[in-house]
Rosetta silent file (secondary structure, phi, psi, omega in degrees, C-alpha in Angstrom):
SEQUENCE: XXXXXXXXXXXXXXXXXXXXXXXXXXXXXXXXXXXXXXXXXXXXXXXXXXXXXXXXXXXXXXXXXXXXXXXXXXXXXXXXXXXXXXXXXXX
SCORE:     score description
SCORE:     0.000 S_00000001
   1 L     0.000  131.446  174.700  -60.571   -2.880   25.869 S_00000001
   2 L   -88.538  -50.349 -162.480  -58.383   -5.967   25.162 S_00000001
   3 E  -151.425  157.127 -171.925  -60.294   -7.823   22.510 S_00000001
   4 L  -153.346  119.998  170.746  -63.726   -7.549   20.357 S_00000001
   5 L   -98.958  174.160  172.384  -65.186  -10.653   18.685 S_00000001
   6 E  -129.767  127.401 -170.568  -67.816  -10.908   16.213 S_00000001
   7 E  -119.225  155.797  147.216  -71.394  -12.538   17.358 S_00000001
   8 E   -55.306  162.776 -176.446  -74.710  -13.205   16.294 S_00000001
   9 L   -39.108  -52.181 -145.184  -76.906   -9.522   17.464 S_00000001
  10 L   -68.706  -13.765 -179.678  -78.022  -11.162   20.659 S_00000001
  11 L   114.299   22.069 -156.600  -74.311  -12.168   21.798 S_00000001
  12 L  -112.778 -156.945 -166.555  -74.435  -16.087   21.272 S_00000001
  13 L  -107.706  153.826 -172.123  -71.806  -17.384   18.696 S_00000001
  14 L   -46.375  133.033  177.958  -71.402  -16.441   15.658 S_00000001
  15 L   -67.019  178.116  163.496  -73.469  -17.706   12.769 S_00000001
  16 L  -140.678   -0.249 -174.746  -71.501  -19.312   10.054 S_00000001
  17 E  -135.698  146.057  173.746  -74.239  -20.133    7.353 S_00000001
  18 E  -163.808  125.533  175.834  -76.958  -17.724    5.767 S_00000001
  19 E   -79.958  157.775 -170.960  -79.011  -18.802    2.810 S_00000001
  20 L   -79.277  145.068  178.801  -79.525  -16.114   -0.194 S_00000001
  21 L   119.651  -44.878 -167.849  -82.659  -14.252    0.255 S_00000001
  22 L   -87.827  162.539 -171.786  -81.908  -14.091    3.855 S_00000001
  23 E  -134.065  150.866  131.585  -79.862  -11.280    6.007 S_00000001
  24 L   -69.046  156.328  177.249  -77.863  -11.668    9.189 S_00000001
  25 L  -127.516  125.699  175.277  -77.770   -9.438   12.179 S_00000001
  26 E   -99.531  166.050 -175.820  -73.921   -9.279   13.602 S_00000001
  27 E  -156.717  154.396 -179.710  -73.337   -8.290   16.971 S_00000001
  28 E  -128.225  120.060  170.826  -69.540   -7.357   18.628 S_00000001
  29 E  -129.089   96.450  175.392  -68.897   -8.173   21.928 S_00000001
  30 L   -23.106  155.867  174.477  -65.662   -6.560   23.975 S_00000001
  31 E  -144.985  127.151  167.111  -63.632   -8.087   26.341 S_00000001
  32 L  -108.081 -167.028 -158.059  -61.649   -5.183   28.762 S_00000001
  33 L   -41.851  -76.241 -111.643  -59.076   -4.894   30.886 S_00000001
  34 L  -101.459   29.475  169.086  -60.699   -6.001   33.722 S_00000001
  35 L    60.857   15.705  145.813  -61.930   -9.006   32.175 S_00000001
  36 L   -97.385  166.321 -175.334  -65.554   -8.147   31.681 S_00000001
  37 L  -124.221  120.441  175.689  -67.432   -8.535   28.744 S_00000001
  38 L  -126.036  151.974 -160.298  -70.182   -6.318   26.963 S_00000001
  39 E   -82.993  158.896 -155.927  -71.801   -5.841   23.703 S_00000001
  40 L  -166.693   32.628  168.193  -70.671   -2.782   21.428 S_00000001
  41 L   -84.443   19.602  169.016  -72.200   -3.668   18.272 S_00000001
  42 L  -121.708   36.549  138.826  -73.228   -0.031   17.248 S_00000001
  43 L  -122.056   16.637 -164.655  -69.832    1.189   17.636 S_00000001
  44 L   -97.690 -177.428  146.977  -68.069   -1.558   16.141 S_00000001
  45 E  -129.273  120.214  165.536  -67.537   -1.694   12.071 S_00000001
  46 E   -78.837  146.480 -154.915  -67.942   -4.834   10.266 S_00000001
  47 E  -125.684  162.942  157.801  -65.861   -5.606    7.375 S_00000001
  48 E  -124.186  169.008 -170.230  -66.768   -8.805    4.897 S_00000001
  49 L  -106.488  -22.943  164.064  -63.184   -9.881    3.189 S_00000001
  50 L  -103.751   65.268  173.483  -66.097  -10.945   -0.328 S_00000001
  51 L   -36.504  -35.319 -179.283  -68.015   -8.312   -1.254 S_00000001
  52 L   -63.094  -39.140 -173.290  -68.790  -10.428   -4.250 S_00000001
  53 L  -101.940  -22.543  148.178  -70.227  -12.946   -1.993 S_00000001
  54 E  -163.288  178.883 -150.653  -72.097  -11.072    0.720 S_00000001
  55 L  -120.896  150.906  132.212  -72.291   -7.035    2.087 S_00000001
  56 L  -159.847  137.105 -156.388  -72.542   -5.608    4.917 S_00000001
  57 E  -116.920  131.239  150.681  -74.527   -1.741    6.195 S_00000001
  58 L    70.877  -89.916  169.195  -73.979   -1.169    9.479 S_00000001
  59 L  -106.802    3.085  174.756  -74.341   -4.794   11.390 S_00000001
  60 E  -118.682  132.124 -149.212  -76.158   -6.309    8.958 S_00000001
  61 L   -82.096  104.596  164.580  -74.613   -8.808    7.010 S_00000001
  62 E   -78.985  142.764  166.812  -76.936   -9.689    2.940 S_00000001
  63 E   -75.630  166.176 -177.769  -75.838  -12.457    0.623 S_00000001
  64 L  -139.903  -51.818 -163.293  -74.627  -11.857   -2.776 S_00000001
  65 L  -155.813  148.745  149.591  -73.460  -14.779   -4.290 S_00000001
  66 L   -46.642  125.030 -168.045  -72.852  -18.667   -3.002 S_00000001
  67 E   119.652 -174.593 -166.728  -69.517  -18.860   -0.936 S_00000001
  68 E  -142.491  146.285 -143.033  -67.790  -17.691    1.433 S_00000001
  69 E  -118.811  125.994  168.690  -66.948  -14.917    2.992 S_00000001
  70 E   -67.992  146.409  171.645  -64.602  -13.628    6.505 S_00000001
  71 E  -130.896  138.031  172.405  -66.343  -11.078    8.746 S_00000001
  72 E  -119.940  172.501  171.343  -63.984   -8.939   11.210 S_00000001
  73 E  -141.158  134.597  160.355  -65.692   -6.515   13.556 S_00000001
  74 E  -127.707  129.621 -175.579  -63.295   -3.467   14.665 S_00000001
  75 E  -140.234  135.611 -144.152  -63.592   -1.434   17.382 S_00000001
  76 L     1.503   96.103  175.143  -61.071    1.139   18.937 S_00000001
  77 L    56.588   -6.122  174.821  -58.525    0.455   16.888 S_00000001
  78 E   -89.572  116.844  171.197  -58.971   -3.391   17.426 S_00000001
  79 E   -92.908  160.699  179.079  -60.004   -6.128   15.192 S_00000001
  80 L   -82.315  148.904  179.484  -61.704   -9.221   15.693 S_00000001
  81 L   -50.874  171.580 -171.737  -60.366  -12.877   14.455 S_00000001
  82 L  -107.222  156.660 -166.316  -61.961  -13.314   11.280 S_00000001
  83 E  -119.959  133.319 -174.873  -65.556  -15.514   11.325 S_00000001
  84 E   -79.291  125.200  171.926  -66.314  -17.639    8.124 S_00000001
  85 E  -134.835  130.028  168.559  -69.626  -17.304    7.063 S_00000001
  86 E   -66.495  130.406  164.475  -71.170  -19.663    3.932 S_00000001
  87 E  -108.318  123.100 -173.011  -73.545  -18.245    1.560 S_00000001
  88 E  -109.962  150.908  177.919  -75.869  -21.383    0.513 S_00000001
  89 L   -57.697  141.219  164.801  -78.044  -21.035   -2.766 S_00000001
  90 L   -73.036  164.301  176.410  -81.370  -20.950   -1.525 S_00000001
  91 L   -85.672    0.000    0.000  -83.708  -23.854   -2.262 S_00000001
C-alpha cells in the first residue's frame, strides 16, 4: 500500500461539515503499489486532532462542541493527510 485517505463510508469525498446532534460515517480508501484503489475502512483507525470538538469509535465520527476538528485515518503503518471537518451548532 502506498497511501490511505480518509472518505465519506461509501468512498466519495470526504465530508467537511456535520451539525451537532448528527454523526458521520468515515470511510478509508488505499491506494497500492500497483496503483489500484480499494476501501479498508474496518482496518483503518481514525484519529480526530479535537476531542473537545468531536469523537470518534471505530469509523464513526459524533460532535462535541462547535469547531473544528482534523481527521487522519491510519492504516499499516500509514497515515492519511489530515481532513478538516466543522462542527456547526445545530439550529
Amino acid at each position: 500500500m502506498t497511501s490511505v485517505a480518509v472518505t465519506s463510508e461509501t468512498g466519495a469525498a470526504a465530508p467537511t461539515t456535520v451539525t451537532m446532534g448528527q454523526t458521520l460515517k468515515l470511510g478509508a480508501k488505499a491506494t497500492y503499489w500497483d496503483k489500484t484503489t480499494g476501501m479498508a475502512t474496518q482496518a483503518a483507525v481514525f484519529h480526530s486532532s479535537d476531542t473537545g470538538k468531536a469523537t470518534i469509535q471505530g469509523n464513526v465520527l459524533t460532535p462535541v462542541a462547535p469547531g473544528e476538528t482534523k481527521v487522519t485515518a491510519t492504516l499499516e503503518g500509514r497515515t492519511s493527510p489530515e481532513q478538516t471537518i466543522t462542527v456547526k451548532a445545530a439550529e
